[in-house]
C-alpha positions in Angstrom: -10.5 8.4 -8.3 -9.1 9.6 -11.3 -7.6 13.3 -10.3 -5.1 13.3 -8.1 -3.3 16.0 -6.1 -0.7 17.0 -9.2 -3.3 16.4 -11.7 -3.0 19.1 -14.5 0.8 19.6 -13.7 2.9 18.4 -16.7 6.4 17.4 -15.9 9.5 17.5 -18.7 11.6 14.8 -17.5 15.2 14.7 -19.2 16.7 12.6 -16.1 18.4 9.3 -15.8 19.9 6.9 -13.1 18.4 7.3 -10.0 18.1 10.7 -8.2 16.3 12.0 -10.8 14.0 9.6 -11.9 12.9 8.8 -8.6 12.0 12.4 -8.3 9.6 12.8 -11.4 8.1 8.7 -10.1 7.4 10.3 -6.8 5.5 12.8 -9.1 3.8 10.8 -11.4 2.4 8.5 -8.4 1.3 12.0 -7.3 -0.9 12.7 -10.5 1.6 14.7 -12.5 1.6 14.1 -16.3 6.1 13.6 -16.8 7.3 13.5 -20.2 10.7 11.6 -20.3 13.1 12.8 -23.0 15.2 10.2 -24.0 18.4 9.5 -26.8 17.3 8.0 -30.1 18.4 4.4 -30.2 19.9 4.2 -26.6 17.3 6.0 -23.8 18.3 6.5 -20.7 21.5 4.7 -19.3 20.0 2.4 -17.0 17.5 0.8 -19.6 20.5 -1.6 -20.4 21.1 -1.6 -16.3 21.6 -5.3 -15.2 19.3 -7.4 -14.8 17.7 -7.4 -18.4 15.0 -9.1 -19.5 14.0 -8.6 -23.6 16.2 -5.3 -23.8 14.8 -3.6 -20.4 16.0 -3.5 -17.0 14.2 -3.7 -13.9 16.1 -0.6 -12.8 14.8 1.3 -15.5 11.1 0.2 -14.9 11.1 0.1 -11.1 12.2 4.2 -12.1 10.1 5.2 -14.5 6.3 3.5 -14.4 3.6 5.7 -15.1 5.4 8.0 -17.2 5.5 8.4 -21.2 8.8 8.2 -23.5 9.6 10.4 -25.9 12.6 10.4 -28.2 14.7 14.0 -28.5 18.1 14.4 -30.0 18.9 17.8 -28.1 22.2 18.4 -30.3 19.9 18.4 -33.6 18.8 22.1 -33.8 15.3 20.6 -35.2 15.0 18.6 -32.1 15.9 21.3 -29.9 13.8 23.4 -30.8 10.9 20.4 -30.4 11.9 20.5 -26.8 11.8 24.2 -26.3 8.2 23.4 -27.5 7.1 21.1 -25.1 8.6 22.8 -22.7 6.7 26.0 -23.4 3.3 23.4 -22.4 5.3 22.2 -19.0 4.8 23.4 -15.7 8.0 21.5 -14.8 11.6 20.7 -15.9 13.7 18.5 -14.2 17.3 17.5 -14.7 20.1 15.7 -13.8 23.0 16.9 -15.8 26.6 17.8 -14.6 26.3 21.6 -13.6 26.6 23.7 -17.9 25.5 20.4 -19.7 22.0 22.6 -20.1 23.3 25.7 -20.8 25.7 23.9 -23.4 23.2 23.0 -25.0 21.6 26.4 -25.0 18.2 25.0 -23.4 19.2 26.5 -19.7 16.7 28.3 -17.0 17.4 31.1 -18.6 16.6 30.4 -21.8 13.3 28.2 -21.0 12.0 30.7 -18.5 12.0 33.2 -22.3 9.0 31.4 -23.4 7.8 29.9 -19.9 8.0 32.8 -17.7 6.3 31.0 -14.6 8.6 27.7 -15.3 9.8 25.7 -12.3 13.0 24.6 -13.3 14.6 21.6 -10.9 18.4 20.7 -11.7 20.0 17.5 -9.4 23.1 17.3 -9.1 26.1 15.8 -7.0 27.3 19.1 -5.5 25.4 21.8 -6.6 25.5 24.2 -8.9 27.6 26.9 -7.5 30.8 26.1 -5.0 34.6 24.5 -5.8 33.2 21.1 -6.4 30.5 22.1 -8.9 32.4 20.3 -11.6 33.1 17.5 -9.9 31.3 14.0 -11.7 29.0 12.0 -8.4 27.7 8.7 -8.4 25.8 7.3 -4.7 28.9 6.2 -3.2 31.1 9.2 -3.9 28.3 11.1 -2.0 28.3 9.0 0.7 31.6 9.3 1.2 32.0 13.0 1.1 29.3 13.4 3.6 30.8 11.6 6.4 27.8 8.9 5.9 30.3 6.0 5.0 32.7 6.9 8.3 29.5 6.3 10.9 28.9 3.3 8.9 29.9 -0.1 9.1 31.2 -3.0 12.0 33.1 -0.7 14.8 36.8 -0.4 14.0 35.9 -1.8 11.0 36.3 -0.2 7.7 33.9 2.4 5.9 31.1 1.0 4.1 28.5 2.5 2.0 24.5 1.9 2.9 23.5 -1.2 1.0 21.2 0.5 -1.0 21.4 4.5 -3.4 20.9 6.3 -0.1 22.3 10.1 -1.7 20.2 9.4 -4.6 17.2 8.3 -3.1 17.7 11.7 -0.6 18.4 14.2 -2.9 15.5 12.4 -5.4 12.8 12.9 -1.9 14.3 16.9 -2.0 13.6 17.4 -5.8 10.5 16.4 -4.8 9.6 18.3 -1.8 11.1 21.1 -3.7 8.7 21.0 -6.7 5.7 21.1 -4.6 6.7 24.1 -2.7 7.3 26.0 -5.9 4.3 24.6 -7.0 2.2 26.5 -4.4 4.6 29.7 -4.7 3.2 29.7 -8.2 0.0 29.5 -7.0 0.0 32.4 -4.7 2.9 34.7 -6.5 2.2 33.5 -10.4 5.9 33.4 -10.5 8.0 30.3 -11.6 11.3 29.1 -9.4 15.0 27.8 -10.3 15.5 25.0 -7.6 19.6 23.6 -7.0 19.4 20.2 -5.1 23.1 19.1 -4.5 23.1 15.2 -3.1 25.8 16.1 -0.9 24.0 19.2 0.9 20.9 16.6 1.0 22.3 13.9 2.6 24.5 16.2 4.9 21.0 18.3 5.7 18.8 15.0 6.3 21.0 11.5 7.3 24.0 13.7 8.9 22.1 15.7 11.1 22.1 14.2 14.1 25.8 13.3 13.8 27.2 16.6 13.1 24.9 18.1 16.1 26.4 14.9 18.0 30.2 16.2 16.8 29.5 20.1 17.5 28.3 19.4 20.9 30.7 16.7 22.3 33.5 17.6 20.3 33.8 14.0 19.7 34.0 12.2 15.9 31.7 10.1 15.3 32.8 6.6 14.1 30.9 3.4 13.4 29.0 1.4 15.9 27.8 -1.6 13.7 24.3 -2.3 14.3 24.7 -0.7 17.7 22.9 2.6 18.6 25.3 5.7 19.6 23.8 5.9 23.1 21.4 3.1 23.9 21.4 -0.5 24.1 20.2 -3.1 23.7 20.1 -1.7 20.2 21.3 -4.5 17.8 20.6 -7.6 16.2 21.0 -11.2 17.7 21.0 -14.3 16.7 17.6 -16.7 17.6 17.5 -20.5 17.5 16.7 -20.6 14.0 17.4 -16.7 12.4 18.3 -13.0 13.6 16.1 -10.0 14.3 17.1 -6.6 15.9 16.0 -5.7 19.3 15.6 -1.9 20.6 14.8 -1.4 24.0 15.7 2.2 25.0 14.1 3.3 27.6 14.1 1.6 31.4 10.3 0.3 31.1 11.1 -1.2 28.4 14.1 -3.1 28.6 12.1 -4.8 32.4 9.3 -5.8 30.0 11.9 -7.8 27.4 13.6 -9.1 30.7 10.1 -10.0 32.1 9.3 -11.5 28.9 12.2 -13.4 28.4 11.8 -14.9 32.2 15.1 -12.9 33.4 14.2 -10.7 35.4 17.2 -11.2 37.5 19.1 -9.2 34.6 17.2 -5.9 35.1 17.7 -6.1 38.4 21.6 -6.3 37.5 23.2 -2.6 38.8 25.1 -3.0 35.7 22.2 -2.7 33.5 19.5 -1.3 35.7 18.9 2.2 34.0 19.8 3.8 30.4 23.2 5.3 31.4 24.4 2.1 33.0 23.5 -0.2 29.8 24.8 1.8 27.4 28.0 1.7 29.1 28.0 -2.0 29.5 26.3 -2.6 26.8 29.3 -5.1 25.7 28.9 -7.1 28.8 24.9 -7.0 28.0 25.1 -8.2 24.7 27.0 -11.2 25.9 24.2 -11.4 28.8 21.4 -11.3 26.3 22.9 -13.5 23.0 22.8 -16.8 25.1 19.3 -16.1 26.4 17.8 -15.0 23.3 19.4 -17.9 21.3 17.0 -20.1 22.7 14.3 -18.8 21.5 12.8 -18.7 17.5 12.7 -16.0 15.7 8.8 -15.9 15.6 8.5 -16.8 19.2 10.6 -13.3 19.6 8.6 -11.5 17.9 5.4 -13.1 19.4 6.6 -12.2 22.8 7.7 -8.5 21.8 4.4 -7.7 20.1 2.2 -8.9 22.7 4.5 -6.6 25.2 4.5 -3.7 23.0 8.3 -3.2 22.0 10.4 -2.5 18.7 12.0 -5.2 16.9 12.4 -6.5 13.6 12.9 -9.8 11.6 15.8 -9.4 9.2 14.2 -10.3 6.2 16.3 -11.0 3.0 14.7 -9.2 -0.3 12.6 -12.6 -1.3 11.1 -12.1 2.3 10.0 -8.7 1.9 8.1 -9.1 -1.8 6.4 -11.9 0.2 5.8 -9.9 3.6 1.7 -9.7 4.4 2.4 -6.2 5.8 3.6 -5.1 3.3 1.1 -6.6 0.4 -1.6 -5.6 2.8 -0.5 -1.8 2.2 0.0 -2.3 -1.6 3.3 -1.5 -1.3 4.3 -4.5 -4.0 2.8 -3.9 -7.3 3.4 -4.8 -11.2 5.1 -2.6 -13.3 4.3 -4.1 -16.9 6.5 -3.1 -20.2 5.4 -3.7 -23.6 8.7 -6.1 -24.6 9.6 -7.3 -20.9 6.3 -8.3 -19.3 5.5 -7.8 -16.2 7.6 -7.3 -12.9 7.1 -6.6 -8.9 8.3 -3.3 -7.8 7.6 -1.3 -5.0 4.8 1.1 -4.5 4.0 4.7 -3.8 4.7 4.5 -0.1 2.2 7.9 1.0 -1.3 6.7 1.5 -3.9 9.2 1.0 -7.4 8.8 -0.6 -6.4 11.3 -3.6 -3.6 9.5 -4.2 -5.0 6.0 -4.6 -1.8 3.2 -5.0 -2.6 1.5 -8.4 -2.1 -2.4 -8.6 -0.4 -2.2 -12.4 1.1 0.1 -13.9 2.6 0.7 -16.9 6.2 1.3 -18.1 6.8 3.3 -21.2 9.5 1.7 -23.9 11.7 3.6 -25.9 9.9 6.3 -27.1 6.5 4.7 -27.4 4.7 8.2 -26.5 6.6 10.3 -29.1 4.4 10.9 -32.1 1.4 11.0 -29.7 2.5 13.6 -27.7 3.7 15.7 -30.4 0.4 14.9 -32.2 -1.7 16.2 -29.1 0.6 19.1 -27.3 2.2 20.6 -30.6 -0.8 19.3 -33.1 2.3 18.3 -35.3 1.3 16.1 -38.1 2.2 12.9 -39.1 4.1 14.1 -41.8 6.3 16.7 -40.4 6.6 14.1 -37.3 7.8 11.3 -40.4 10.6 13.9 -41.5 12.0 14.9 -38.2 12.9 11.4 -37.2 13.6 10.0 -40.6 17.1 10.0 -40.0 16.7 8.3 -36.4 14.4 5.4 -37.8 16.1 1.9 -37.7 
């Protein structure tokens, strides 16, 4: 199927790092056209992002497949004005800038929505762009901490820790999106464009914090961390098997007799210590050291074996080489190639939504360095090749 449900929406991408980029990805696997702007010579930040391979990181590709490159210098007035251009044939503009960098450079809202009056204009940023911490520079981890995430996070009376993975920019990335497509369909209906602020702190606080500020206004008590544990149900953690680790959740009272029956235990449901919800979750130290012994002497597939055929949650902890190769996983095409003209080809995640009009592809391409540049000024501003030849003369190696 070749259109797809953002087919005919044309995306101005001048993003970098993560929240961003994952935005205008999560619109490209949706069928949107997205233009990256990059710097002459050095692109966006995370093309020299460790691990490299020929000059491009995976980062970078992982980011930005299925999108086109296109070098703009937006402090050269010529170049500006290129981008007011393309932005005139856009439906949407996204950026990632420190609240001002846009209007600095006299390309804000305001300005773009002059020739675009029906423009949706998307600026991430770490706070937002009005409030005392506007100004303030956010990477992941500084988000994380300001929203409480790293103080519910982490061994219990241990220290704060961070999620292993971009958790604030992943977030505030899934917002840009869900934000873009509602404007998109107040377009539709009103003809009228939309200026959308996504701050990665209200994101994170709106989404991952939820539950424990509702937790915190109710019982008046601080959340803190609980390692692996859940805040009011056990078993809820990981344990150890003869030969691995894998998490066990057993939350409600059926289900923690069918592990017990499963385990041949029985004997521990039966326990007044750990015979319904409230009880176990207030002994659930005592539990754990009931249940580590027993489930010790079993594999790790023999677990999961058992817990399948009975129904109940668990999970193998797989390291990252274990999920690439995970059958689930490749049966959903949810690990794909990303190939890039210098680097090759890599595996990357796919588009995780499965829909038919939004078919996952099994390669894709990522752009390099402004590879798309003379085409797309060719076809959307029917610039020729020699007034393309003068404007980048003094940005050619």
């Amino acid at each position: 199927m070749d259109k797809k449900p953002l087919s005919g929406i044309r995306v101005l991408d001048l993003t970098q790092f993560l929240s961003g980029p994952f935005c205008t990805l999560t619109l490209a696997d949706l069928g949107a056209e997205v233009i990256k702007v990059e710097r002459p010579h050095m692109g966006d930040s995370t093309r020299t992002d460790i691990p490299t391979k020929d000059g491009t990181s995976a980062m970078y590709i992982s980011c930005n497949r299925g999108k086109k490159s296109v070098v703009l210098d937006l402090k050269a007035p010529a170049h500006k004005e290129l981008f007011l251009r393309l932005a005139a044939e856009c439906d949407v503009v996204v950026e990632n800038f420190k609240p001002g960098t846009m209007q600095r450079l006299g390309l804000s809202y305001e300005t773009l929505r002059e020739i675009r009056p029906d423009l949706i204009y998307l600026a991430i940023s770490g706070y937002g762009q009005t409030g005392p911490y506007r100004s303030r520079g956010a990477l992941d981890i500084a988000i994380q901490a300001m929203s409480g995430f790293m103080s519910i996070t982490g061994e219990k009376d241990g220290k704060p820790i961070k999620s292993g993975a971009s958790l604030a920019d992943v977030v505030a990335g899934l917002y840009g999106v869900i934000s873009v497509l509602s404007a998109v369909i107040w377009r539709g209906q009103t003809g009228k464009g939309q200026y959308i602020d996504v701050s990665m702190l209200d994101a994170m606080v709106g989404s991952v914090m939820q539950n424990a500020i509702g937790r915190y206004s109710l019982s008046g008590v601080v959340p803190h961390p609980q390692g692996n544990r859940h805040p009011a149900s056990a078993p809820f953690q990981e344990f150890s098997t003869r030969d691995g680790s894998l998490v066990v959740c057993c939350p409600t009272n059926a289900q923690f007799k069918s592990l017990m029956e499963g385990l041949g235990h029985l004997e521990v449901y039966e326990d007044p210590m750990f015979h319904d919800t409230e009880e176990r979750y207030a002994n659930k130290n005592a539990l754990s050291d009931v249940l580590s012994p027993i489930i010790a002497e079993w594999s790790t597939q023999e677990m999961a074996e058992m817990m399948e055929k009975r129904g109940l949650s668990f999970g193998e902890i797989n390291t990252v080489d274990a999920v690439a190769k995970n059958v689930q996983l490749q049966a959903r095409d949810m690990i794909i190639e990303v190939e890039e003209a210098h680097a090759g080809r890599f595996t990357t995640a796919g588009f995780p939504v499965k829909m038919e009009c939004a078919p996952t592809q099994k390669l894709y391409r990522a752009p390099a360095l402004g590879e798309d540049t003379e085409s797309v000024l060719r076809d959307l501003l029917e610039m020729g090749q020699e007034q393309i030849d003068e404007l980048y003369m003094a940005y050619r190696d």
